[in-house]
C-alpha positions in Angstrom: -47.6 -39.2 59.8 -51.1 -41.1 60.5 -52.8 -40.9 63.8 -52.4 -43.0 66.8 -55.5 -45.1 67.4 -55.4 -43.7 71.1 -54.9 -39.6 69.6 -57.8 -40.4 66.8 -60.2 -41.2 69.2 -59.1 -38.7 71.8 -59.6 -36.1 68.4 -63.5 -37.8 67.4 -64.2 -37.3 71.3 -63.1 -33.8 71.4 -65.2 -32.5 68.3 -68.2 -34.3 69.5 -68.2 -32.7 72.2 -67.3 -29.4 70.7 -70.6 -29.9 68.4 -72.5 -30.8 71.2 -71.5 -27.9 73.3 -72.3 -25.7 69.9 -76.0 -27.3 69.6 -76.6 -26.9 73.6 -75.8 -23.5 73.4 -78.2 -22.8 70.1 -81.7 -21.7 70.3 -82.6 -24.9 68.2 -85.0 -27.3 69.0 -83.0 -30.8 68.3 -82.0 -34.0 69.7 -78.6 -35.3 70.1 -77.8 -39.2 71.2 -74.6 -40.1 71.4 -74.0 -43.6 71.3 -70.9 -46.3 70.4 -68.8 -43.3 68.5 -71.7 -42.3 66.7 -73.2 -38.5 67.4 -76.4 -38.0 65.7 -78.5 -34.5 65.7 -82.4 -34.8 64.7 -83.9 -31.7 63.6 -87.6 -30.5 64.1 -88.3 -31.3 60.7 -86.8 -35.2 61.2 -83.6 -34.7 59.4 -80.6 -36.0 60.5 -76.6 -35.2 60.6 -74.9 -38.2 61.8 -71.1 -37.5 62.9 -69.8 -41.1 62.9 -65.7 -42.4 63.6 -64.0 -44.6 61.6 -61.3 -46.2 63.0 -59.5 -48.0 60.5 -59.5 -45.1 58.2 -58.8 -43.0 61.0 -61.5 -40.6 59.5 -64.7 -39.0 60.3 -67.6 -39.4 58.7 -71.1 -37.1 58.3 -73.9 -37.9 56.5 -76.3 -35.0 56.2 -79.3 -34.0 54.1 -77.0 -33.0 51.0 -75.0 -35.8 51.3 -71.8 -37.9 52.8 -68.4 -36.8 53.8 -65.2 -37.7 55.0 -62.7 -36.4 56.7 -59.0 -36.6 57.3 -57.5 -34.8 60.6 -54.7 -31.9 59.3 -52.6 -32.1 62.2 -51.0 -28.9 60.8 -54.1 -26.9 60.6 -55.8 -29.0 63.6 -58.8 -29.3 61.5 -61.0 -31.9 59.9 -60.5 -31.7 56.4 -63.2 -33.0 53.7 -61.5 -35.5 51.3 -61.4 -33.4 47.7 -63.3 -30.6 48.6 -60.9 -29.1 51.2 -63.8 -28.2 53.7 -62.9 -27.5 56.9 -65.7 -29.4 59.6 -66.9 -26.6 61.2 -67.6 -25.3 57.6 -69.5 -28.4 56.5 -71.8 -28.2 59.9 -72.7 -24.7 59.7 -73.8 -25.4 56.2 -75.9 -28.5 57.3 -77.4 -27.0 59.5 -78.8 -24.1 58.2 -79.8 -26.4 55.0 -81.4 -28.8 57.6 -82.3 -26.4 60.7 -82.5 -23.0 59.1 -79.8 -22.1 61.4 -76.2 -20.2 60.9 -74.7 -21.8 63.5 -71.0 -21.4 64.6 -68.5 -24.6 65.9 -66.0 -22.8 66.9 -62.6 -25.6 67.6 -64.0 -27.8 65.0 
């Protein structure tokens, strides 16, 4: 069963946020904007991960230093799921960001 329009967006909200929340509470030095369904995190060294919805697909998409991914929401596992590589988000992020930030930072909910 695919995703409402109204429960994907309420999902992309939610782990926004969630990342947000996970970057607040770090000790790194970056920028977040959030604008038109787009999240993007700058890192002191000017690299980006870019968290962006996709509505038609109903996927999200992140673009990060090693690359672009997208992900389908398992509604059994209540994860994001990498397309192929079976990567859970939250996996993905911490990865990213200690590539990009020299961080191991934990999303916990995403």
């Amino acid at each position: 069963m695919s995703l409402t329009e109204a429960r994907f967006h309420a999902l992309i909200d939610e782990t926004q946020s969630a990342v947000e929340d996970a970057f607040d509470d770090s000790d790194l030095d970056v920028d977040l904007e959030n604008s038109d369904g787009v999240l993007t995190i700058r890192f002191e060294n000017r690299s980006q991960l870019i968290l962006s919805r996709q509505p038609a697909l109903r996927q999200l998409w992140v673009a990060a230093r090693s690359g672009g991914f997208h992900f389908d929401y398992d509604e059994a596992a209540g994860l994001w799921i990498c397309q192929g590589a079976d990567e859970p988000l939250g996996a993905l992020l911490n990865r990213a960001t200690l590539e990009q930030g020299g961080a191991d930072l934990e999303f916990p909910g995403v």
